[in-house]
C-alpha positions in Angstrom: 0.0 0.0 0.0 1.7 3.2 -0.8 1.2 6.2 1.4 0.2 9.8 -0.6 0.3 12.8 1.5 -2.9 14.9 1.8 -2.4 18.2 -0.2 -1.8 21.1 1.6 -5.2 22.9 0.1 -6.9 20.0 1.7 -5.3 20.1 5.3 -6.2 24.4 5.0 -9.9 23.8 4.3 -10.1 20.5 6.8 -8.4 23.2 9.5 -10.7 26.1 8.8 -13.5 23.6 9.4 -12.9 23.8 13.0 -13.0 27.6 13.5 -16.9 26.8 13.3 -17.3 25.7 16.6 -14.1 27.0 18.5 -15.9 30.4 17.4 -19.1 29.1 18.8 -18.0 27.5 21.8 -15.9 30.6 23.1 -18.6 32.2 24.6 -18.9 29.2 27.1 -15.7 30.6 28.2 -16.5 33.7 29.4 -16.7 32.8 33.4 -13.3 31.8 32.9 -12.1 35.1 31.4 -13.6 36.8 34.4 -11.7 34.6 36.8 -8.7 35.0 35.2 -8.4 37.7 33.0 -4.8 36.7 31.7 -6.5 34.0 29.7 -8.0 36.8 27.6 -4.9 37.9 26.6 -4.3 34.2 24.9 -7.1 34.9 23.0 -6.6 38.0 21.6 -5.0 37.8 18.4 -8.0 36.5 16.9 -10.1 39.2 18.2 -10.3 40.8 14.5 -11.4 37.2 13.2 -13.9 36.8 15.6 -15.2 40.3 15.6 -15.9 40.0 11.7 -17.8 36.4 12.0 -20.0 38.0 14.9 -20.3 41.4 12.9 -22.6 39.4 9.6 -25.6 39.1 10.7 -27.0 35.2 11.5 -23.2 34.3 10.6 -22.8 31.5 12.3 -26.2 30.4 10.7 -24.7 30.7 7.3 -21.0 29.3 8.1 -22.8 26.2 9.2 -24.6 26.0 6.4 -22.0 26.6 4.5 -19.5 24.3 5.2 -22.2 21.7 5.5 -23.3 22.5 2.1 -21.1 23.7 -0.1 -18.1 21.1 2.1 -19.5 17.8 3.5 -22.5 17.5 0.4 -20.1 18.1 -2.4 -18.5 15.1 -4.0 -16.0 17.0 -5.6 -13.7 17.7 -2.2 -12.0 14.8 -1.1 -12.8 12.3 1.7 -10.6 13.6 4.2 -11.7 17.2 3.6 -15.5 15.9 3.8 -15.2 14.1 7.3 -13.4 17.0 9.0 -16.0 19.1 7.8 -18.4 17.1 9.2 -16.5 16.4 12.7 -16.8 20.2 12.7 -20.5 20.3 12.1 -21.0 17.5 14.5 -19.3 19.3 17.5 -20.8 22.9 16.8 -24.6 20.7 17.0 -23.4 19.6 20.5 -22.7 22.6 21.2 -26.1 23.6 21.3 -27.0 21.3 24.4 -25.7 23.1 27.0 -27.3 26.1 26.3 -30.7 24.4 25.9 -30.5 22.7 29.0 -29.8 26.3 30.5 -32.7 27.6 29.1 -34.8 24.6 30.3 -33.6 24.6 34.1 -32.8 28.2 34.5 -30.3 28.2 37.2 -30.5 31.7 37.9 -27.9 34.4 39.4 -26.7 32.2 42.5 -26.8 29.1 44.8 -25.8 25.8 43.4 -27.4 26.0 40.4 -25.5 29.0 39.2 -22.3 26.8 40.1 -22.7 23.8 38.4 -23.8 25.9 35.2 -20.2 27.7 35.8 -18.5 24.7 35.7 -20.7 23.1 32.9 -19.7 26.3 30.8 -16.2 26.0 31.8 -15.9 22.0 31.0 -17.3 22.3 27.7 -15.3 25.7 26.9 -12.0 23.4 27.9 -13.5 20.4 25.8 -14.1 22.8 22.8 -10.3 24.3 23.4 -9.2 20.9 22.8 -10.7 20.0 20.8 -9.8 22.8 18.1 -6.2 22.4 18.9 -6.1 19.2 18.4 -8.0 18.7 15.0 -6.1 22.4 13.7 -3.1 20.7 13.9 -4.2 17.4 13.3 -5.0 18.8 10.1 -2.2 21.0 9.5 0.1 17.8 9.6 -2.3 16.1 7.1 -3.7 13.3 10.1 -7.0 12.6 10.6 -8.2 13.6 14.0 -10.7 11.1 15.9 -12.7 12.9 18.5 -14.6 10.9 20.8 -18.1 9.8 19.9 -18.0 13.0 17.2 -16.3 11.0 15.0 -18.4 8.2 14.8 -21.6 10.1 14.2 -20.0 12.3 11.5 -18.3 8.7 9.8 -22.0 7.9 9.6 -23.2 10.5 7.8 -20.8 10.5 5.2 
């Protein structure tokens, strides 16, 4: 079996995949940047990226349409470009469960509720961190990366 590298167009595309939900999954973060405010700093060169995805209207709408149209539906890209798309997708749907289990329990401003929703935010901002740096350059060095349970859902839909 001979071994082909992936192309370096396809590792770019596959890595900008995952700035869908990093981008979406930062604002589970923000009890963190309160606490410790030096972690903003970490985060601050892609302030100008981030402000111009939050500055179009319904964007994050559209990028996930986007990629799941016009990336994981078409044929034409690659395999490898089609399942990181996907493992993108996948994670920025669960990421959408926490905040509807806020909205259904409603812990309020205090007591224990408030705390466990702290450090629900500030798992799944972790998780997410993680997860983005391990796929980005997962996909930078042309690997595939295999996230938990993500991957097996988006292997399925492909």
């Amino acid at each position: 079996m001979s071994y082909t590298p992936t192309p370096a167009v396809d590792r770019l595309v596959s890595a900008a995949a995952y700035l869908l939900p990093f981008f979406n999954g930062l604002q589970y973060g923000r009890h963190l940047f309160m606490q410790y405010p030096i972690l903003g700093s970490v985060f601050e060169p892609i302030l100008p990226l981030l402000s111009l995805y939050r500055s179009v209207p319904y964007g994050s709408f559209v990028a996930f349409f986007a990629l799941y149209l016009a990336v994981v539906r078409n044929p034409s890209f690659d395999r490898y470009v089609r399942f990181n798309a996907m493992q993108a997708v996948v994670l920025d749907v669960l990421l959408a469960l926490p905040m509807l289990v806020q909205r259904i329990f409603n812990p309020g401003r205090a007591g224990l509720g408030y705390r466990l929703m702290v450090m629900g935010h500030n798992a799944v901002f972790v998780f997410v961190v993680f997860c983005f740096v391990y796929s980005f350059v997962s996909c930078i060095l042309g690997r595939t990366p295999y996230l938990p349970f993500v991957a097996d859902a988006a292997g399925r839909q492909l």
